[in-house]
MIVO-44477 format. One record per residue (C-alpha): residue number from 1; x, y, z. Coordinates in nm, 3 decimals, m for minus. Example, Ala and Ser with C-alpha at 12.3 -4.5 7.8 and 13.67 -1.06 7.14 Angstrom:
REM MIVO-44477
1  1.230  m0.450  0.780
2  1.367  m0.106  0.714
END
This chain:
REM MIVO-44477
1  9.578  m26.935  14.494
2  9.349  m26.680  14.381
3  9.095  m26.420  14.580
4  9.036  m26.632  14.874
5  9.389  m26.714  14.941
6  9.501  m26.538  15.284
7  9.881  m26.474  15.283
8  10.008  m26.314  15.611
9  10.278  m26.064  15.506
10  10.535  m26.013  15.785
11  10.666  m25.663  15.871
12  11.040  m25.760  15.721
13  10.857  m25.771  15.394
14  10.630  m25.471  15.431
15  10.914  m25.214  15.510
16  11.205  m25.228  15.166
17  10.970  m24.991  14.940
18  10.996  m25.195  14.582
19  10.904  m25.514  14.769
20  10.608  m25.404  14.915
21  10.542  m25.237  14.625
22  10.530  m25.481  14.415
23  10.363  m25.751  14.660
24  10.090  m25.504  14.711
25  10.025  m25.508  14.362
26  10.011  m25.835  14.296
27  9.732  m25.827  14.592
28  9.524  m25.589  14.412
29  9.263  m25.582  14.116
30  9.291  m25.868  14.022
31  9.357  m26.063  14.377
32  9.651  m26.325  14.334
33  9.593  m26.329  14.686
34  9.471  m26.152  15.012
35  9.732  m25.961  15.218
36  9.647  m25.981  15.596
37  9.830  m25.768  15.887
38  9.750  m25.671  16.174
39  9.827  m25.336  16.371
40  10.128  m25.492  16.563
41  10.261  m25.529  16.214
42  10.206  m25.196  16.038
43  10.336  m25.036  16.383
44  10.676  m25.220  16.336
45  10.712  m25.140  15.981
46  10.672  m24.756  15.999
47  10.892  m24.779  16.355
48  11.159  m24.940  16.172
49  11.082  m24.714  15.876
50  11.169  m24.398  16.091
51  11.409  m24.530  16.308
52  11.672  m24.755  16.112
53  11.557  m24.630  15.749
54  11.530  m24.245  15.829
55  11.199  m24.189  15.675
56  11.026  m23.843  15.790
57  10.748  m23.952  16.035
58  10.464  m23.792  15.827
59  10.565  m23.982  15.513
60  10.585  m24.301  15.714
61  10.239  m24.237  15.823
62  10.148  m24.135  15.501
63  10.270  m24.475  15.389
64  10.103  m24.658  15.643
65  9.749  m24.436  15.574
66  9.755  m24.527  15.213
67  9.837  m24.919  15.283
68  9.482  m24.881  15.523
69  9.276  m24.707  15.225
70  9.373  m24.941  14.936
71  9.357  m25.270  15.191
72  9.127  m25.210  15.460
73  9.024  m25.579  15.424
74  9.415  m25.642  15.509
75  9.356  m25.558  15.908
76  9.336  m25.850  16.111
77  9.149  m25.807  16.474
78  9.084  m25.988  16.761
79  9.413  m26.203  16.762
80  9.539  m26.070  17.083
81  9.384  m26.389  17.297
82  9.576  m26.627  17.107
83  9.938  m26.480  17.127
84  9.975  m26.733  17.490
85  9.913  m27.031  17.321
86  10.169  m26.980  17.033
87  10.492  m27.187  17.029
88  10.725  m27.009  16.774
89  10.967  m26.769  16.854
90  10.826  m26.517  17.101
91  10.904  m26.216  16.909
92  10.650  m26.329  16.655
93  10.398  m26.507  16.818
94  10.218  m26.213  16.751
95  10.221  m26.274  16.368
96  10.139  m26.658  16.427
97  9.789  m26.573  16.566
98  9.765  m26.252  16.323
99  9.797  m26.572  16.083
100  9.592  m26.846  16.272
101  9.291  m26.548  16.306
102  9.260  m26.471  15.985
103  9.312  m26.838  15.864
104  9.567  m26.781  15.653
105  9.789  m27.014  15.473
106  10.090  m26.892  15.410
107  10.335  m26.655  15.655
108  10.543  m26.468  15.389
109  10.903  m26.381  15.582
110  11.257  m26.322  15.561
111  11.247  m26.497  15.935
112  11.163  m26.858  15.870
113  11.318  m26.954  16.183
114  11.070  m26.797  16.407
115  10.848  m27.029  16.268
116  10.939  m27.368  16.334
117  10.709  m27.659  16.143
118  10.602  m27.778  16.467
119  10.460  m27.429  16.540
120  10.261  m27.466  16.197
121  10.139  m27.777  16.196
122  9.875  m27.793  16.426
123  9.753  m27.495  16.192
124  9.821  m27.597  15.844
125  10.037  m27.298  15.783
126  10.346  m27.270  15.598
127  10.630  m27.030  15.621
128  10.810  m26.872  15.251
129  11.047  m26.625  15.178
130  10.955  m26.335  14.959
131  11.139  m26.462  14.640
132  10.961  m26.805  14.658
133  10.601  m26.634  14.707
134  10.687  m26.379  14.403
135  10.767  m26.700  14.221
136  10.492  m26.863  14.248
137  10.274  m26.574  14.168
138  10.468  m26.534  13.881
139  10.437  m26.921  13.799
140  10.064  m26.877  13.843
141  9.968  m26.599  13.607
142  10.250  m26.488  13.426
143  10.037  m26.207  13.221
144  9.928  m26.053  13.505
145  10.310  m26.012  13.733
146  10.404  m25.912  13.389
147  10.166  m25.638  13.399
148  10.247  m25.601  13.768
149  10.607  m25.522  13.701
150  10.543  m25.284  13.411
151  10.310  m25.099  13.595
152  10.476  m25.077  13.900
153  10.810  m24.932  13.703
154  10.659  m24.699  13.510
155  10.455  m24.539  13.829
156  10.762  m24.476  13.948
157  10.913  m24.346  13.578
158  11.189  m24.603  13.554
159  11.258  m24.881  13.324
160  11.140  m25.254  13.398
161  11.500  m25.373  13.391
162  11.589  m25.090  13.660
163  11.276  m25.190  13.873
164  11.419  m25.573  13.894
165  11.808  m25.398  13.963
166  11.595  m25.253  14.249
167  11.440  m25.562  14.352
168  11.702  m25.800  14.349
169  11.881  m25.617  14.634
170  11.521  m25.781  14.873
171  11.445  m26.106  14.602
172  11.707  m26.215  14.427
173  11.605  m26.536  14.376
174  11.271  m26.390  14.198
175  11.426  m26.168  14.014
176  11.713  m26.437  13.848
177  11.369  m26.666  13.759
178  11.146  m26.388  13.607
179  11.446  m26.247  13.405
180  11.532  m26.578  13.273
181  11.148  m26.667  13.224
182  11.115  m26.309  13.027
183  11.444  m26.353  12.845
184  11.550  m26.028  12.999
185  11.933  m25.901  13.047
186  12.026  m25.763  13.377
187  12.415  m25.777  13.302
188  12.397  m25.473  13.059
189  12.106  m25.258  13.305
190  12.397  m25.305  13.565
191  12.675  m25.185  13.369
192  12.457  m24.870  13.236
193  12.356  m24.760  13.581
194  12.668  m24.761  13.709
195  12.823  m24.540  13.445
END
C-alpha cells in the first residue's frame, strides 16, 4: 500500500476535522496512499459542514479550497455514466463509480452497509471503517503515522495525547491500538482535561 494505492475517502470521513486531518496527512509527502473524491463528495462534506456542524460558509470553502490545492490529484472525473449501473445503496452509488473510475481499492466509510460485497465484487473493491484503515497505515510504517501524529498535534499547538483524546471521539478503535502500540496513557490525559 504505498503511492499507487487509490483509497476512496467517503464524505462521513472527510467532514470531523482531526480525522481528516490526520488521514490527509498520512496521504501526503510521503504517500501511504492516494486519496480520491470526487465533487459530489467535497459538496456533501462542506454542506453538512455548514448545515449540521455550523461552520461559517467562507471557512467551509476555505476548507474545501485548501483540500483542492494540496490534492488536486484527489478529484475524480468522468464517473457520472456509471452511477446507473451501480447496485449498492442508491445514496452512494455515486461514491461506488467515484471508486470504480479511479480504480481504487479500498472505499474508506463509516457506512459499510451501503456497500454490500456483492456490489464490490465484480470490482475488486473493499469497504473499511476509518479506525481499521488508520490501523493499517499505522501497521505499515509505524515511523512515519508516528511522525504523522506529532506533526499534526503540534500544528494545531496541542499535546499528542490530547490529539488522540480528540480522535477517539471518530476512531476509537485506532486510537486504543496506537496507544497501546506506543505505550501511551490516555487514562491520565482524560482526567487532566477535564479538571
Amino acid at each position: 500500500m504505498r503511492a499507487d494505492y487509490s483509497v476512496l475517502l467517503d464524505a462521513c470521513v472527510l467532514i470531523p476535522m482531526p480525522l481528516s486531518d490526520s488521514l490527509l496527512r498520512m496521504a501526503e509527502a510521503a504517500r501511504l496512499y492516494l486519496p480520491k473524491w470526487s465533487d459530489a463528495i467535497m459538496q456533501e462534506v462542506t454542506r453538512n459542514l455548514i448545515g449540521k456542524f455550523k461552520v461559517e460558509p467562507a471557512k467551509a470553502q476555505r476548507r474545501e479550497d485548501e483540500i483542492r490545492r494540496h490534492f488536486p490529484e484527489a478529484w475524480v472525473e468522468g464517473f457520472e455514466p456509471l452511477i446507473e449501473a451501480m447496485t449498492n445503496d442508491p445514496k452512494d452509488r455515486h461514491v461506488l463509480a467515484a471508486a470504480v473510475r479511479s480504480h481504487s481499492a479500498l472505499i474508506v466509510t463509516y457506512n459499510r452497509r451501503d456497500f454490500p460485497k456483492s456490489s464490490l465484487d465484480q470490482f475488486d473493491i473493499e469497504v473499511q471503517g476509518p479506525s481499521t484503515f488508520l490501523r493499517g497505515l499505522y501497521d505499515l510504517d509505524p515511523g512515519l503515522t508516528v511522525h504523522k501524529l506529532h506533526e499534526q498535534a503540534k500544528a494545531i499547538g496541542i499535546t499528542l495525547e490530547r490529539l488522540l483524546l480528540r480522535l477517539s471521539k471518530n476512531v476509537p478503535g485506532f486510537v486504543q491500538y496506537f496507544a497501546e502500540e506506543q505505550g501511551i496513557s490516555l487514562a491520565s490525559e482524560q482526567t487532566t482535561s477535564r479538571q
